[in-house]
C-alpha positions in Angstrom: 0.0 0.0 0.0 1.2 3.4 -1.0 0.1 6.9 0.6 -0.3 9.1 -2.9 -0.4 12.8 -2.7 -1.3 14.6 -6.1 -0.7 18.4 -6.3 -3.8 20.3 -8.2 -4.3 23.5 -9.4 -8.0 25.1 -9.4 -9.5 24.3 -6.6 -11.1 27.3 -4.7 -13.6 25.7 -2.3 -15.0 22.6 -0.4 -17.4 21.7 -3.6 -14.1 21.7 -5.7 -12.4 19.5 -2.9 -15.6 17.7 -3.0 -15.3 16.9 -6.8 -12.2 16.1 -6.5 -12.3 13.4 -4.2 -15.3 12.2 -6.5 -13.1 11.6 -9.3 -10.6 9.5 -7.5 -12.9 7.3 -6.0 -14.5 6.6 -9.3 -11.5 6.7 -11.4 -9.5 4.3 -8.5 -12.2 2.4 -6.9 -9.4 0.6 -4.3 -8.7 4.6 -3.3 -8.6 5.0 1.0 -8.9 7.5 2.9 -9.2 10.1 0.2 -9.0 13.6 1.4 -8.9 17.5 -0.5 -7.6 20.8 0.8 -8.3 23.6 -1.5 -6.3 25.5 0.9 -3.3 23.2 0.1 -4.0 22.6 -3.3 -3.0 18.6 -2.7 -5.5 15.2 -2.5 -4.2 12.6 -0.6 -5.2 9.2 -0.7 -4.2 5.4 0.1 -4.3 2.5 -2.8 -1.6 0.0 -4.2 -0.1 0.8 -7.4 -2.0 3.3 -9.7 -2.2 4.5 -13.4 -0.8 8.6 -13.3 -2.3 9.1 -16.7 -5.5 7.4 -16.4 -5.4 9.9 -13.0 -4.4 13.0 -14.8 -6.7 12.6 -17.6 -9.7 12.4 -15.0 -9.2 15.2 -13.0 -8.5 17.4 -16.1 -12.1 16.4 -17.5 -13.5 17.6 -14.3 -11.3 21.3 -14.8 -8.8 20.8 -12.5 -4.8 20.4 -13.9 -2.4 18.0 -11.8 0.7 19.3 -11.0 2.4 16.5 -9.6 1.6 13.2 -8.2 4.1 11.9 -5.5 3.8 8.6 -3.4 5.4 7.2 -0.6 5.1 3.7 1.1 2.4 3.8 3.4 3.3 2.0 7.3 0.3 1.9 9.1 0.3 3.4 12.6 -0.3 1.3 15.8 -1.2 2.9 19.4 0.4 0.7 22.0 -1.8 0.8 25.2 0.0 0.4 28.4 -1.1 -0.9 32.0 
């Protein structure tokens, strides 16, 4: 699993982050955790390998440009409880 975070131009406000994370759930179904900040101007999301183009293409059909897509192997965190 691989944490994926994909710098996009255009977004202005929650309904842009909204559609946004619309488009990567339907264009990579696996897609966790998938989160927006317009603020930012990044998504963020969890899956195993993807297809950048396949990604690009999407968001740009939707009016949004990709600027880079970075990923990063994902290690899931564990809270240790102690006695």
């Amino acid at each position: 699993m691989k944490k994926y975070t994909v710098k996009i131009d255009g977004m202005m406000c929650g309904m842009c982050e909204a559609h946004v994370n619309d488009v990567i759930r339907k264009t990579i179904p696996a897609a966790a955790k998938v989160t927006s900040s317009h603020k930012k101007g990044v998504a963020t999301f969890l899956a195993e390998d993807i297809d950048d183009d396949k990604l690009i293409a999407a968001v740009a059909d939707t009016g949004y440009t990709v600027l880079d897509i970075e990923s990063e192997p994902y290690v899931k965190k564990f809270f240790l409880f102690r006695k």
